[in-house]
N, C-alpha and C positions, 0 to 999 in steps of 0.2 A: 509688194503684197500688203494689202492692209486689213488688218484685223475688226472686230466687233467687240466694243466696250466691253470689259468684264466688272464692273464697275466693284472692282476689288479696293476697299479703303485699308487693311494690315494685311502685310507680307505673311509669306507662309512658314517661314523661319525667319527670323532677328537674326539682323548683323550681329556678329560676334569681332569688338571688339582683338580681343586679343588674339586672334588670328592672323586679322590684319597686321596688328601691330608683331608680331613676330615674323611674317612676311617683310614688313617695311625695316626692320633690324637686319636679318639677310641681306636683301637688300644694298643699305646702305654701308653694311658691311662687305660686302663682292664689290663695292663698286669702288669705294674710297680707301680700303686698308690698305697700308702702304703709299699714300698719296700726300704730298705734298703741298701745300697751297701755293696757289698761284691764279694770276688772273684768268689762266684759260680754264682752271677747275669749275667755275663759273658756266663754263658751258656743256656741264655734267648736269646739272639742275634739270636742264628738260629730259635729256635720257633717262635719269632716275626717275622722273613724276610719270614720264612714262609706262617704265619697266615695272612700274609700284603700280602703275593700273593696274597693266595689265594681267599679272599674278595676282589681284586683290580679285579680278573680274572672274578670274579660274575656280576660285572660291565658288561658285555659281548658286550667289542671290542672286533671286529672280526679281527686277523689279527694280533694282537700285543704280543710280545713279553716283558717279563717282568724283570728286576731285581733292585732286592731290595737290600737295606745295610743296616744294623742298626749298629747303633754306642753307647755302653754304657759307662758311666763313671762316677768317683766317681765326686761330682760335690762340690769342694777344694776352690772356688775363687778362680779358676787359669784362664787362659787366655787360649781360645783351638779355631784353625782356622782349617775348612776341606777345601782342594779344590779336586774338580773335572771335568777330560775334556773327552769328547765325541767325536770320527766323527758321524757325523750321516747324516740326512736329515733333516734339519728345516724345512721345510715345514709338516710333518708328525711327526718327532719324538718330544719327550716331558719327562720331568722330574717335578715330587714332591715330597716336601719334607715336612717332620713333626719334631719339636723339643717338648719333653718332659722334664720337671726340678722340680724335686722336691727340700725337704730341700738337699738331700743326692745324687740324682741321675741326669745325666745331660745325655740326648737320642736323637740321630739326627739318623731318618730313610730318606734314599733317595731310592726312585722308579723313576725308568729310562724305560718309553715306548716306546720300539723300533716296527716301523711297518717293518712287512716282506712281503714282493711279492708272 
């Protein structure tokens, strides 16, 4: 089915951060507490950017575009910096973020809200 340009340039309501971001804590809290690291925790990364979609998508912005990262790691008392950079549109676009840490496990999921026209 394909539609007729709306040629809508702002969403009808703003992503709201910290919804997300308490979604993305859930989240990574159901999925890691009690978990241990090891190399196959590694392959929870895609289930979780998944699962973070798809409860951020429930949320139901119209319009936005979604991606997620998740980051696992063995959590050593070591020292660990992420950066990341975007074009976007500040006025519309948005990111959040969730860190999870237990004894063993150290988790930074980033969701990035892109609106689209």
């Amino acid at each position: 089915m394909k539609y007729e340009n709306t040629f809508k340039l702002e969403p009808d309501s703003r992503f709201e951060s910290h919804r997300a971001r308490n979604i993305m804590l859930a989240t990574l809290k159901e999925y890691l507490d009690g978990t241990e690291y090891s190399a196959s925790v590694r392959n929870v990364t895609t289930s979780l950017s998944e699962e973070i979609k798809k409860r951020v998508k429930a949320l139901g912005y119209a319009r936005y575009k979604y991606v997620v990262t998740v980051t696992v790691c063995q959590d050593a008392h070591q020292s660990m910096q992420m950066v990341s950079r975007c074009m976007w549109n500040k006025d519309t676009d948005t990111f959040a973020e969730a860190v999870f840490r237990s004894n063993d496990i150290h988790a930074v999921a980033t969701l990035y809200a892109l609106y689209y026209e």
